[in-house]
Every structure is written in C-alpha cells, then in structure tokens.
Backbone of each chain as ProteinMPNN parsed JSONL, in Angstrom:
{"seq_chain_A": "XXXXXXXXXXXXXXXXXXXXXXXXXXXXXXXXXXXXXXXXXXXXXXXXXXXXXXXXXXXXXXXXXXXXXXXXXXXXXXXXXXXXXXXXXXXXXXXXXXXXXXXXXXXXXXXXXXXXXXXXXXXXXXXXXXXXXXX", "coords_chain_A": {"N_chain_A": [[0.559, -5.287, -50.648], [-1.366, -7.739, -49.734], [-5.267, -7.567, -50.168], [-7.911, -8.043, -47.933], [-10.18, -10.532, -47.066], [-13.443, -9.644, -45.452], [-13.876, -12.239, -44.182], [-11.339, -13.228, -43.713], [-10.516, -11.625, -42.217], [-11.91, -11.066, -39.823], [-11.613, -14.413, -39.081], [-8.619, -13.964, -38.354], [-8.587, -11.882, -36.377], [-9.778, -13.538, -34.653], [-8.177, -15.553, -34.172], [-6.002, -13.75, -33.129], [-7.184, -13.657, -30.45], [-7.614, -16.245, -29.525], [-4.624, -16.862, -29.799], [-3.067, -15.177, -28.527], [-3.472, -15.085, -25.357], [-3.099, -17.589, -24.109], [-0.345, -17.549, -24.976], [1.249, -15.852, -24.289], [0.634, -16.827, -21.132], [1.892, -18.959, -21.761], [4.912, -18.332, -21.524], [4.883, -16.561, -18.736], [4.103, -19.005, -17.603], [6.331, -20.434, -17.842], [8.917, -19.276, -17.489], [8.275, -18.653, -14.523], [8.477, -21.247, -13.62], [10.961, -21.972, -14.415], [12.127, -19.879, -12.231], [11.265, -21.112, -9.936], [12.624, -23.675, -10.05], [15.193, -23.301, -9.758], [15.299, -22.067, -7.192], [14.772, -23.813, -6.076], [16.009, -26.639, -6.178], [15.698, -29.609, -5.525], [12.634, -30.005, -5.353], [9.662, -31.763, -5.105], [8.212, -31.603, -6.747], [9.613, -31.163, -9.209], [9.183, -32.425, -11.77], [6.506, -31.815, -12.94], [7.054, -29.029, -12.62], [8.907, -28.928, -14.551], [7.922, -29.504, -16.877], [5.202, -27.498, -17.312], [5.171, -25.678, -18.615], [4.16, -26.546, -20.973], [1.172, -26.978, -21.495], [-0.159, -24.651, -21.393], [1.283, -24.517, -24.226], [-0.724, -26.291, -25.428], [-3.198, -24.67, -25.971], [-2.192, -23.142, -27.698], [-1.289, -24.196, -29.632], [-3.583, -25.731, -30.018], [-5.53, -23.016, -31.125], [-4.152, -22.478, -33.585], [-4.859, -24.747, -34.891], [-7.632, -24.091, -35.363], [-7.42, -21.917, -36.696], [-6.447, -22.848, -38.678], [-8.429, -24.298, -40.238], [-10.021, -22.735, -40.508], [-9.686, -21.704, -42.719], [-9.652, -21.141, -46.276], [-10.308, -23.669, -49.067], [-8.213, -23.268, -51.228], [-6.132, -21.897, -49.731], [-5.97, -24.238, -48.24], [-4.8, -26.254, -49.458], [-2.305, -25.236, -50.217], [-0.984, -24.695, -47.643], [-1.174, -27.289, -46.373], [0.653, -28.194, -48.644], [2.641, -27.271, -48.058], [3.611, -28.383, -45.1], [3.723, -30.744, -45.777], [5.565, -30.862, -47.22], [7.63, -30.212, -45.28], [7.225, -31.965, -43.417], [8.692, -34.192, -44.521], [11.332, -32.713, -44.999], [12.33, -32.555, -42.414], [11.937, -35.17, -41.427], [14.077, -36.258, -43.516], [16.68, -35.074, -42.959], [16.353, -35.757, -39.969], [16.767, -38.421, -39.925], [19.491, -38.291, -41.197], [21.002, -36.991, -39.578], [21.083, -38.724, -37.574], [22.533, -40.517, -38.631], [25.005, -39.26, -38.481], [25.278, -39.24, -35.846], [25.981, -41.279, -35.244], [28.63, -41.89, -35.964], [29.878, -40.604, -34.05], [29.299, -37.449, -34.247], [28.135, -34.925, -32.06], [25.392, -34.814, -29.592], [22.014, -33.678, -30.776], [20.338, -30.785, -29.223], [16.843, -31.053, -28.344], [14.674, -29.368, -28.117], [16.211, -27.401, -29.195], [16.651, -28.274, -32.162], [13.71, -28.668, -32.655], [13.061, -26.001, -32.471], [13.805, -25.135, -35.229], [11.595, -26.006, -37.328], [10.096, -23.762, -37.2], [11.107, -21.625, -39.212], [11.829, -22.865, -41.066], [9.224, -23.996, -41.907], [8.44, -21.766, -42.658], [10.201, -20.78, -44.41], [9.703, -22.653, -46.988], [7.212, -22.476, -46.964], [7.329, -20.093, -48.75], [8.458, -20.58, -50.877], [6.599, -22.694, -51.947], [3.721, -20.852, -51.971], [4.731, -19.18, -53.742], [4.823, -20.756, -56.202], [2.275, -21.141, -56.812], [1.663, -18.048, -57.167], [3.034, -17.309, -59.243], [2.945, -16.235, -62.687]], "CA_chain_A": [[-0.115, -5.987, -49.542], [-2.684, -8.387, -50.277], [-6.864, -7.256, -49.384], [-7.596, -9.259, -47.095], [-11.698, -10.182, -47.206], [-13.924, -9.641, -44.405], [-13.921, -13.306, -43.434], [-10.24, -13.443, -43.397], [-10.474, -10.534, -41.099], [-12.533, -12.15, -38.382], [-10.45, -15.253, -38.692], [-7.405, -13.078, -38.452], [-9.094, -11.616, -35.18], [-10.262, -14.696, -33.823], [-6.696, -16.003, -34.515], [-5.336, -13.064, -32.389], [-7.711, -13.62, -29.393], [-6.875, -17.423, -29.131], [-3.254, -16.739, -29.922], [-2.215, -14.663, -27.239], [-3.58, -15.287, -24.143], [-2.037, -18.915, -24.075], [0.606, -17.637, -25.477], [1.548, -14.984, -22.655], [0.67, -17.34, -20.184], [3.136, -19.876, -21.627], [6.079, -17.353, -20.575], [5.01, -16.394, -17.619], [4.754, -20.107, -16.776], [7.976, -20.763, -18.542], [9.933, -18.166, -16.468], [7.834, -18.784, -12.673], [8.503, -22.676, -13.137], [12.356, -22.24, -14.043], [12.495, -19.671, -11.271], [10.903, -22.178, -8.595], [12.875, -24.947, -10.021], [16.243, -22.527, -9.593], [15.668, -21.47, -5.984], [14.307, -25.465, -5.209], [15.971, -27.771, -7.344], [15.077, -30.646, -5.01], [11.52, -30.036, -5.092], [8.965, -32.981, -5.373], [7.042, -30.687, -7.788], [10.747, -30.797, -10.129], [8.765, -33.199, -12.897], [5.024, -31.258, -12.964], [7.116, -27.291, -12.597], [9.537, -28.589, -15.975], [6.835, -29.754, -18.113], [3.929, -27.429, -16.795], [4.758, -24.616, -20.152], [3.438, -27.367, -22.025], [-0.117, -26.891, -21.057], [-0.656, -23.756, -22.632], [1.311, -24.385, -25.477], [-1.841, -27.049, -25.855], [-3.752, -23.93, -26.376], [-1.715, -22.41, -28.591], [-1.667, -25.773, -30.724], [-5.586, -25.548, -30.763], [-5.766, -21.616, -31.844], [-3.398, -22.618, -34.778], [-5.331, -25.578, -35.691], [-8.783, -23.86, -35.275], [-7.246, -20.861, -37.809], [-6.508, -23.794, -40.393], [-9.74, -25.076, -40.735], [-11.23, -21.508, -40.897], [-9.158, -21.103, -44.016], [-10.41, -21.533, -47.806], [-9.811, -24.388, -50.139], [-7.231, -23.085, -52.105], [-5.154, -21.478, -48.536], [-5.451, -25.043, -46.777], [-4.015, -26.671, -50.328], [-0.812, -24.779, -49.657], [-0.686, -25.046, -46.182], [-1.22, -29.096, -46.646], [1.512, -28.687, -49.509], [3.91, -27.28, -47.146], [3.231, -29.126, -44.397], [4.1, -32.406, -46.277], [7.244, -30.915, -47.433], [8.73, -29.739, -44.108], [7.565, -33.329, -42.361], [9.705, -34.96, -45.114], [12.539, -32.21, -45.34], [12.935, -32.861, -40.971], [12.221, -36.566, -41.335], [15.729, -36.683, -44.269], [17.368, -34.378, -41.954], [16.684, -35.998, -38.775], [17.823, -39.663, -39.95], [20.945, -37.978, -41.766], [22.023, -36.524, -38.679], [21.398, -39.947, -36.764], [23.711, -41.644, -38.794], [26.117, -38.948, -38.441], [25.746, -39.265, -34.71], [26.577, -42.941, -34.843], [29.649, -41.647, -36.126], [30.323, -39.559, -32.983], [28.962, -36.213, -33.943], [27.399, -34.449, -30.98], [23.847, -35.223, -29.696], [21.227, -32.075, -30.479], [19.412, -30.867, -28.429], [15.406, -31.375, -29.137], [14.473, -27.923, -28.178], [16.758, -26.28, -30.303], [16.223, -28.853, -33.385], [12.016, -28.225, -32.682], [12.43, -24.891, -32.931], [14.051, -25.045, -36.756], [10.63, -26.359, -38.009], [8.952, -22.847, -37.727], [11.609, -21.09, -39.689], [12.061, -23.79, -41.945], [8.221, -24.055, -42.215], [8.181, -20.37, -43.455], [10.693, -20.532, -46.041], [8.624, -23.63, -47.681], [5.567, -22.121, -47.561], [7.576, -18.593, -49.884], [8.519, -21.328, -52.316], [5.192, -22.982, -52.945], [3.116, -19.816, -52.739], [5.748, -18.045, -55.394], [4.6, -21.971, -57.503], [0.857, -20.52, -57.602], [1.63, -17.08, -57.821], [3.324, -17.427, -60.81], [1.855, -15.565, -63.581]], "C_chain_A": [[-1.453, -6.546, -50.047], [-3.881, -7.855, -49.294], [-7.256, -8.402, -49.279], [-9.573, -9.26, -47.351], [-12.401, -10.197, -45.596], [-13.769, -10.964, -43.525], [-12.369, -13.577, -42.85], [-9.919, -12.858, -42.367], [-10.603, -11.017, -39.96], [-11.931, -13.42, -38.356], [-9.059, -14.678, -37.809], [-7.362, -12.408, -36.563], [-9.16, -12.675, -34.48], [-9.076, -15.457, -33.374], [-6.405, -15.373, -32.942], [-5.616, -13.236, -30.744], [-7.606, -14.722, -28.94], [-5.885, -17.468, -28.766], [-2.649, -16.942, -28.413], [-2.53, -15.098, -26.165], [-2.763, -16.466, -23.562], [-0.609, -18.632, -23.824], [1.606, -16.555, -23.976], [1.585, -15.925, -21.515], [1.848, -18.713, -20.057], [4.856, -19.066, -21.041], [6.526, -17.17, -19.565], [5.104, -17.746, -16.555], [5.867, -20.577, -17.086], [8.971, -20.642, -17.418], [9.962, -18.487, -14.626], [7.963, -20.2, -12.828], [10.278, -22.912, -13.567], [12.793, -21.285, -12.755], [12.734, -20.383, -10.11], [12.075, -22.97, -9.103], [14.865, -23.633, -9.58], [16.534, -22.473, -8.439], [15.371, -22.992, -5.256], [14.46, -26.509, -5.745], [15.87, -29.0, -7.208], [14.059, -30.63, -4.645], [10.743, -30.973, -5.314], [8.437, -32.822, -6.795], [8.288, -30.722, -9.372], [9.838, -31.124, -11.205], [7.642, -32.475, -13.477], [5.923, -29.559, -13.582], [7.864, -27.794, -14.505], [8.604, -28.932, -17.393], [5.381, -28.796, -18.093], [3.656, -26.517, -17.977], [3.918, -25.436, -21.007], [1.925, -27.387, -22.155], [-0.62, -25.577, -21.657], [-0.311, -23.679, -24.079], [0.207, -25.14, -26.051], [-2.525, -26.279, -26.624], [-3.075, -23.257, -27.281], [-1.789, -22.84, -29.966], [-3.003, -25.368, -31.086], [-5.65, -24.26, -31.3], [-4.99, -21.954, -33.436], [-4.383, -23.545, -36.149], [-6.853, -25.267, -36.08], [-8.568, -22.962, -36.502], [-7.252, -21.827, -39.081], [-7.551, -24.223, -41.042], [-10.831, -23.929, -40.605], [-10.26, -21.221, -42.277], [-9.808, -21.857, -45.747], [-9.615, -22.476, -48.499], [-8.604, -24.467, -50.238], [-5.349, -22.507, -50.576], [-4.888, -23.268, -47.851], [-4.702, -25.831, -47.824], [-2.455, -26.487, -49.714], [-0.484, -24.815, -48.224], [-0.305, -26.644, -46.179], [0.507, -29.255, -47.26], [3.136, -28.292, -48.346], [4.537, -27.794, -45.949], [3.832, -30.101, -44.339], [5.531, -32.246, -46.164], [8.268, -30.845, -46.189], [8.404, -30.863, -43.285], [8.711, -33.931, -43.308], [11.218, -34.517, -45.168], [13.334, -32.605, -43.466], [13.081, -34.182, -40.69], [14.017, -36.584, -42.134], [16.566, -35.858, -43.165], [18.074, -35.046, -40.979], [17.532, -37.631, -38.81], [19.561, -39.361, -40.643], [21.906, -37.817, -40.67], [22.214, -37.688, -37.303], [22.175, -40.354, -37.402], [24.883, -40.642, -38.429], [26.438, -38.823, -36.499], [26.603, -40.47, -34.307], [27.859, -42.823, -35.313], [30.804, -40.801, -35.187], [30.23, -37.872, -33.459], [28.236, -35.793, -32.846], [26.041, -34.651, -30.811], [23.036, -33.662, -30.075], [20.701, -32.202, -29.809], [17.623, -30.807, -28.917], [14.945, -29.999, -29.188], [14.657, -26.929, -29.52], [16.038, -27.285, -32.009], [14.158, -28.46, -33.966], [12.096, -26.376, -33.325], [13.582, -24.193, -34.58], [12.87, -25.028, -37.652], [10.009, -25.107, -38.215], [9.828, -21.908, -39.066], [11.761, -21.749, -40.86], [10.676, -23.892, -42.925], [7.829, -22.633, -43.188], [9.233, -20.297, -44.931], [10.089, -21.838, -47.352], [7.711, -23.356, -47.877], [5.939, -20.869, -48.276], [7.7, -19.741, -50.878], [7.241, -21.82, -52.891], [4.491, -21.985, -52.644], [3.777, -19.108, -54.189], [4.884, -19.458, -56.234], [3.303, -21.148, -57.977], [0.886, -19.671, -57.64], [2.268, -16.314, -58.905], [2.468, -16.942, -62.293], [2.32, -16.441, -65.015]], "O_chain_A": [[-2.363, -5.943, -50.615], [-3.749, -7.699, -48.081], [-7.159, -9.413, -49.973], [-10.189, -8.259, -47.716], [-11.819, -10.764, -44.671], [-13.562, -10.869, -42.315], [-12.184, -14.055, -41.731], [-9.134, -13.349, -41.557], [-9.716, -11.355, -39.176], [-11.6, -13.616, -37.187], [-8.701, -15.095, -36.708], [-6.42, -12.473, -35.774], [-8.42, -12.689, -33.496], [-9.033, -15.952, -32.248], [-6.482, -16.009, -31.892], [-4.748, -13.065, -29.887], [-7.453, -14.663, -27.72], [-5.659, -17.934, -27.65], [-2.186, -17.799, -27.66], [-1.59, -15.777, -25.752], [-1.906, -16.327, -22.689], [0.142, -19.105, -22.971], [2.371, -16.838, -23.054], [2.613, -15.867, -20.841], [2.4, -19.253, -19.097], [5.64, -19.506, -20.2], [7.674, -17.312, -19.146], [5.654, -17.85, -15.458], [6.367, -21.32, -16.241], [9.579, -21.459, -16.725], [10.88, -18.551, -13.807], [7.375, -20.674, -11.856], [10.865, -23.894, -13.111], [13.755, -21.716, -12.12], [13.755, -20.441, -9.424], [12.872, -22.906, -8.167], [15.174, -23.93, -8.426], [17.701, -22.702, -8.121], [15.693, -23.255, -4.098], [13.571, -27.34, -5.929], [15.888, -29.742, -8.19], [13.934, -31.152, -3.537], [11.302, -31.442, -6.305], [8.29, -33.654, -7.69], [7.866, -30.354, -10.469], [9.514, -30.103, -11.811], [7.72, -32.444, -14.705], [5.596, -29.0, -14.629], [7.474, -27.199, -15.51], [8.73, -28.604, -18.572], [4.442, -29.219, -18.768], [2.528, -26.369, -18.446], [3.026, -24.947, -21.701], [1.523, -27.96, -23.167], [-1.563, -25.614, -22.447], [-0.984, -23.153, -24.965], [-0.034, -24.822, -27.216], [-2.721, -26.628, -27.788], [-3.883, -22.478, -27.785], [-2.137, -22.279, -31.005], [-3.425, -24.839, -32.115], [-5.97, -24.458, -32.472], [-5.567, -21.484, -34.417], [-4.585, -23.375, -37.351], [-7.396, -25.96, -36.941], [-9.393, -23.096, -37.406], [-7.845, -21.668, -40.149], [-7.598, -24.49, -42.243], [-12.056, -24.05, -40.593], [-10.43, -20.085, -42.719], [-10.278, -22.967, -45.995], [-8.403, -22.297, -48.615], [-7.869, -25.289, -49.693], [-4.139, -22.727, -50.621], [-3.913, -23.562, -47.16], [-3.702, -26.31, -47.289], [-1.732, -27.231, -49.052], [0.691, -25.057, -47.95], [0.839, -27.051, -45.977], [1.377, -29.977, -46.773], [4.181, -28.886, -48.077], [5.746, -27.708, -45.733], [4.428, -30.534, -43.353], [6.391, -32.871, -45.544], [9.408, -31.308, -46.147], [9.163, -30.992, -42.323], [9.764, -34.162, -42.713], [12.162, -35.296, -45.306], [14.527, -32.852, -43.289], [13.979, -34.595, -39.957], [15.009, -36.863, -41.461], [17.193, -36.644, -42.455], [19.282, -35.173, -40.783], [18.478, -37.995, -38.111], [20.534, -40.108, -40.539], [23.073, -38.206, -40.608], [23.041, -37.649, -36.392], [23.018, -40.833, -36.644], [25.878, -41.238, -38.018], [27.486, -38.44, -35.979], [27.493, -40.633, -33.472], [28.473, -43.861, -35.068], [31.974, -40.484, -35.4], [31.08, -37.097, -33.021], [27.393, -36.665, -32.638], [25.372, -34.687, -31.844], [23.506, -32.613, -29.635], [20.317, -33.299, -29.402], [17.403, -30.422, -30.065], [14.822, -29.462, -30.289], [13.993, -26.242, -30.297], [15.117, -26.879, -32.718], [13.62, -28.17, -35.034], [11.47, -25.786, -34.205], [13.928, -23.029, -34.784], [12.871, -24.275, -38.626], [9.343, -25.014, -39.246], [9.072, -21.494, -39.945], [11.835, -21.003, -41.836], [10.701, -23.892, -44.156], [7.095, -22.579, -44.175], [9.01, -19.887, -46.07], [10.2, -21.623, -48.559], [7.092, -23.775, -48.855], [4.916, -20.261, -48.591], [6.863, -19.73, -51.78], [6.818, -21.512, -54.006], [4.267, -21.797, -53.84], [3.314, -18.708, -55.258], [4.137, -18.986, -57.091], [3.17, -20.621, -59.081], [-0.066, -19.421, -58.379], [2.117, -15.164, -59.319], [1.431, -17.458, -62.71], [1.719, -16.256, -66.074]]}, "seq_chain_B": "XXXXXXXXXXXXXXXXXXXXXXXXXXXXXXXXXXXXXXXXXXXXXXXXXXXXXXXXXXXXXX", "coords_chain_B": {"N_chain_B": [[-7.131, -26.749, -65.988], [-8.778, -24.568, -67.897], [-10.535, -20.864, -68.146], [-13.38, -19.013, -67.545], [-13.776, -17.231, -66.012], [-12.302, -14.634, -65.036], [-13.496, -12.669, -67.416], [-15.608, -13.219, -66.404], [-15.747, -12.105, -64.659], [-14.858, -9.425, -64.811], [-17.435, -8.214, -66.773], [-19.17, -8.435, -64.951], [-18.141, -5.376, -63.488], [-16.412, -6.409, -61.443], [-14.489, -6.595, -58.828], [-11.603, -8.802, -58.502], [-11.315, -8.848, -55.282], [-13.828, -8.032, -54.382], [-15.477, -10.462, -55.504], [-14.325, -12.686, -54.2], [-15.44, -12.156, -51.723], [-18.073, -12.123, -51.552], [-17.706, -14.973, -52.822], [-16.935, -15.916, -50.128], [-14.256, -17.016, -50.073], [-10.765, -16.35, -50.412], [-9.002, -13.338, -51.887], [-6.868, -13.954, -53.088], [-7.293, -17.116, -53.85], [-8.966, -16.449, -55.666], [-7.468, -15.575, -57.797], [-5.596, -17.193, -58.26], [-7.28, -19.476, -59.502], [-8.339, -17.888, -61.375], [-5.76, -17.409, -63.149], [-5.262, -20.159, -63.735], [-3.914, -21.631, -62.109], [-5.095, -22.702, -60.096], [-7.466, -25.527, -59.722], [-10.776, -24.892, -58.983], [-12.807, -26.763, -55.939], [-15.338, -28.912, -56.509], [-17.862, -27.747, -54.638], [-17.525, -25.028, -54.716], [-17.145, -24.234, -57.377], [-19.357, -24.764, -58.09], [-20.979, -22.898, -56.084], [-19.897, -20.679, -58.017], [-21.138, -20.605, -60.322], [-23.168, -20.408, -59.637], [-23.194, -17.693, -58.778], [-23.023, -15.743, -61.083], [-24.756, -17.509, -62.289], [-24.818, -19.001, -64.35], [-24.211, -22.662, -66.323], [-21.503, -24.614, -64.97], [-19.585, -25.982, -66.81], [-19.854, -23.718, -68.46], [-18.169, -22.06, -67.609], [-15.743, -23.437, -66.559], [-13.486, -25.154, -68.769], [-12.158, -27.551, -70.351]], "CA_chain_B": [[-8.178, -26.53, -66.646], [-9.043, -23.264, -68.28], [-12.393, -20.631, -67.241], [-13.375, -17.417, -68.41], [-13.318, -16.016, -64.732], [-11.954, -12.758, -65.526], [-13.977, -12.32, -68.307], [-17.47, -12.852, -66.442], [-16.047, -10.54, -63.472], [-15.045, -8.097, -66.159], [-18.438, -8.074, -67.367], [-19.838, -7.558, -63.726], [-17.11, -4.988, -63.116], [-16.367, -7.185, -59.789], [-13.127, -6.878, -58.449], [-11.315, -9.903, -57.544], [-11.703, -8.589, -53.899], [-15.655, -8.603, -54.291], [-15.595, -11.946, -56.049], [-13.523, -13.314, -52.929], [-15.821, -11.784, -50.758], [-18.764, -12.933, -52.631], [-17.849, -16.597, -52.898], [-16.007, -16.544, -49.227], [-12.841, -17.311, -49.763], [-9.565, -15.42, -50.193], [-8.385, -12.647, -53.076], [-5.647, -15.127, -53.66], [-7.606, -17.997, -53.89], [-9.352, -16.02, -56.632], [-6.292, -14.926, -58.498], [-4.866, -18.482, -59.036], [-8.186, -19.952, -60.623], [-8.389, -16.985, -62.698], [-4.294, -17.569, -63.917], [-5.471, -21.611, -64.378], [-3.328, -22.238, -61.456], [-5.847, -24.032, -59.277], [-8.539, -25.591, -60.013], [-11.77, -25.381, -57.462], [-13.241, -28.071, -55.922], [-16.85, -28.894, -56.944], [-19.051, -26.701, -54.405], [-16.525, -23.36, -54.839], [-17.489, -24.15, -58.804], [-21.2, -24.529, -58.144], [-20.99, -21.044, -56.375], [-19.419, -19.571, -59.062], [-22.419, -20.89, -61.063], [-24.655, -19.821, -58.906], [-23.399, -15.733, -58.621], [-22.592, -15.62, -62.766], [-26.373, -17.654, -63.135], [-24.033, -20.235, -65.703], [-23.198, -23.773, -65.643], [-20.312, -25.013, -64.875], [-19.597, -26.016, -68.231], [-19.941, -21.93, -69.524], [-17.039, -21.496, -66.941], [-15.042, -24.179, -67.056], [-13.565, -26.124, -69.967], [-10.613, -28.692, -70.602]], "C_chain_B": [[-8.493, -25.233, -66.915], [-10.386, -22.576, -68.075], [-11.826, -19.373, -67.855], [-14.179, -16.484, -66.875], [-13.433, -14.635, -64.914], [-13.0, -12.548, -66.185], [-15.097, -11.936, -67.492], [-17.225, -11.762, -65.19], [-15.885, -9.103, -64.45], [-16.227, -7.66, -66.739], [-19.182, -7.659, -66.41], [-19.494, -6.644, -63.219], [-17.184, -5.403, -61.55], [-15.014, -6.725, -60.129], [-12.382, -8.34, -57.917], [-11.481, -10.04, -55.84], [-13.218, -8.842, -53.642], [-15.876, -9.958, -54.527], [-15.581, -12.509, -54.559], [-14.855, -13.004, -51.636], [-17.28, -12.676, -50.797], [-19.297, -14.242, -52.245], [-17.388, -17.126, -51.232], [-14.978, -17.346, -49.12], [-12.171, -16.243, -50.341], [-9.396, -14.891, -51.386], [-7.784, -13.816, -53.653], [-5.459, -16.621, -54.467], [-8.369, -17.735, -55.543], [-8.367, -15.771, -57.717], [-5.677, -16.473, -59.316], [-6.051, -19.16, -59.446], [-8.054, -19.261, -61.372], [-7.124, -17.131, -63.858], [-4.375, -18.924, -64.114], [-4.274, -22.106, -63.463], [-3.763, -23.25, -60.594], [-7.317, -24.118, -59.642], [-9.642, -25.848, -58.847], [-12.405, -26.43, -56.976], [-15.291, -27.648, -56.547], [-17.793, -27.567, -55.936], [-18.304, -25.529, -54.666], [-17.416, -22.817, -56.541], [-18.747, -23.846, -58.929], [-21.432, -23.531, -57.679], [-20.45, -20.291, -57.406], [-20.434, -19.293, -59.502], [-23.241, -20.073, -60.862], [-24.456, -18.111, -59.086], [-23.526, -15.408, -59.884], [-24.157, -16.236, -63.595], [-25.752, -18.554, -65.036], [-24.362, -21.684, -65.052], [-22.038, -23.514, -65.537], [-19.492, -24.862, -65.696], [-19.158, -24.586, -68.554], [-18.74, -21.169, -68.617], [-15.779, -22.34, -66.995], [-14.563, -24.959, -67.955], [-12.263, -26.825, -70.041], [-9.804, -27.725, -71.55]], "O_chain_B": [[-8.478, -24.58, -65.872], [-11.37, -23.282, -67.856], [-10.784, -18.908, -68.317], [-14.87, -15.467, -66.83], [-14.35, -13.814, -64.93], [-13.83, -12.068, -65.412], [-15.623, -10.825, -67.567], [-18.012, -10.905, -64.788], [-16.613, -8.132, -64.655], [-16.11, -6.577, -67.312], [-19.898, -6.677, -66.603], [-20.191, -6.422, -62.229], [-17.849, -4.85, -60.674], [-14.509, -6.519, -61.233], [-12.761, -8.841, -56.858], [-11.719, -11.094, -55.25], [-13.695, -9.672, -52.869], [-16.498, -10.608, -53.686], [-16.583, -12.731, -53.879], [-15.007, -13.808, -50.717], [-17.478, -13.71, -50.159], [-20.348, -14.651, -51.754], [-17.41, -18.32, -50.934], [-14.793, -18.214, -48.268], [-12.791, -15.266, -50.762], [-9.565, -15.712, -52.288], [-8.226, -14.492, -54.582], [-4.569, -17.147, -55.134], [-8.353, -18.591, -56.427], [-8.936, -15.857, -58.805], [-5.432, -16.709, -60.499], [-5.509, -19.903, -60.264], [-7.577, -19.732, -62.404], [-7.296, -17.026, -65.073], [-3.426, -19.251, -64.827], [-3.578, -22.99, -63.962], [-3.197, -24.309, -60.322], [-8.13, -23.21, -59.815], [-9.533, -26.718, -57.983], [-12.61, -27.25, -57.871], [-16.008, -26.68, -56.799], [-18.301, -26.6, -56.503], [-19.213, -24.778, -55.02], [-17.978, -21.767, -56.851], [-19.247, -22.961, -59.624], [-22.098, -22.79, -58.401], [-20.734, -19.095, -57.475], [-20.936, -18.175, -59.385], [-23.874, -19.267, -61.544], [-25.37, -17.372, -59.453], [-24.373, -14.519, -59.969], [-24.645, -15.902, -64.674], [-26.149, -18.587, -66.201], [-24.651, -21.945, -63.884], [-21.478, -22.472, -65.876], [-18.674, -23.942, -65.674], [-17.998, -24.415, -68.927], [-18.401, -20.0, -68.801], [-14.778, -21.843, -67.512], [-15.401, -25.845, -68.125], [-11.292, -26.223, -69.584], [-8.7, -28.062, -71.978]]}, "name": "protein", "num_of_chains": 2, "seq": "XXXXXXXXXXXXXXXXXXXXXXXXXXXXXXXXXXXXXXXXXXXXXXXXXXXXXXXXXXXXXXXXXXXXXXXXXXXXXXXXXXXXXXXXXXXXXXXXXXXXXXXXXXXXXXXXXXXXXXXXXXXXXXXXXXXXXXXXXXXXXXXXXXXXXXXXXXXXXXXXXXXXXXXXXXXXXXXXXXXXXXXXXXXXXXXXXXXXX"}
C-alpha cells in the first residue's frame, strides 16, 4: 500500500466530504422522482422529476474535478494520459458500433453505454500507471 | 533525463515519503523521477534545488 503524504490525506478527506453528500442525495432523488413518476405518470412535473438526479450529479462532477486539480504534477500527467486514451478508446468504439447499427444491430442504450467509461476508465489508468512504475 | 535524486536523499537519510512530503507532492511522484521515469516540470526542480541547496544542473543532467 502506497504512504500516502499528509497533503494527499486532506485532499483524500476533502474528496470524501464533497463526494458523498451529493452523492447520497443523488439516490435518494433518483429513487423519490422514479417513485412519483410511477404512482403519476401523467404528471406535468414528468420532464423536471426524470432529469432532476442530474443536479446533484453536478456536484459530484465538481468534487471530482476539484480533487484533480488538488493533485501533483506527476498524478495529473497520468490522469490527463488516461483521460485522452479512454475519450479516444469510446470515441473508436462509439462510431464502430454506429456503423454496425446502420447495419441493423440494436440501438444501446446511453445509460448503460455511459456507465462503461468508469470501468473502462480504471483499467486504462492500471496500464499507464504499471508504464511509470516500471522499474 | 537522468538525476542523482536518490543519492542526495541517501545522503540526507530522507525517505522518499519525507521528500514527497517536503516538496508537496506524492511518494509516487517521487519514485518515478528518481527511476528517470518522469521528468519534473521547472518549479518541482527549483524546489528540489532549493531543499538539497544545489542547482539544477548538480541534479539534473542529459
């Protein structure tokens, strides 16, 4: 386990105390705006209740982006480097799988395709850390 | 680019953890200058300078 330095610490903290709160509250509005929309699915409110999670994920966005730019040099390098790679590896992706729609493969859904990028994003950022921690 | 890193913490017995702490930034960040994996940008270098009481130069070299 890597020692972590004091500053990383209080980032690390600061991280945690942004994080969550948002992040909880995106749930609970997640959950109480598909309930409403469940028990009232002709509500006026339909357009505002299905988009309203989005509003904390805002905050969740900013805690992420506030941790990046508390990070050192050499951490936002690799972050940057992986970054690049996983816009370019979802850009070849995403036009591959347009042409194969124009062929009549099934549409995806955006949801599901969005949430590839974090998993995707993590195994890109083991390959280029392993590049610089290469002995 | 190559540096004699190690050497001058070896001589302070620093730990890469102190270094890191030190200069404010990360173990890690320390670890791959020291292995000539990354090279720092200019002010990171000029702290080095500054804790070691070198130039640049007496740390870094082509």
């Amino acid at each position: 386990m890597t020692k972590l330095t004091e500053k990383e610490r209080q980032s690390g903290k600061q991280y945690m105390k942004e994080f969550w709160p948002p992040m909880i509250a995106y749930v609970v509005v997640l959950l109480g705006a598909q309930a409403i929309l469940r028990y009232y699915p002709e509500t006026m409110w339909e357009i505002p209740l299905a988009i309203a999670p989005v509003i904390p994920i805002v905050f969740v966005t900013r805690s992420i982006v506030r941790f990046i730019l508390r990070m050192d040099e050499f951490q936002k390098k690799i972050f940057m480097e992986t970054a690049v790679i996983t816009l370019l590896v979802i850009m070849f992706s995403a036009f591959t799988y347009g042409f194969l729609e124009g062929q009549g493969f099934p549409p995806v859904n955006l949801i599901v395709a969005a949430s590839m990028i974090c998993p995707l994003y993590f195994v890109i950022f083991f390959f280029v850390t392993r590049k610089y921690n290469g002995e | 680019m190559e540096n004699n890193l190690r050497v001058l913490r070896a001589e302070r017995k620093m730990s890469q953890a102190e270094l890191a702490e030190a200069l404010g930034v990360s173990r890690q960040t320390i670890n791959t200058i020291e292995n000539g994996k990354y090279d720092p940008s200019l002010p990171l270098a000029f702290s080095m300078a500054g804790l070691f009481d070198k130039k640049i130069e007496e740390i870094f070299f082509p």
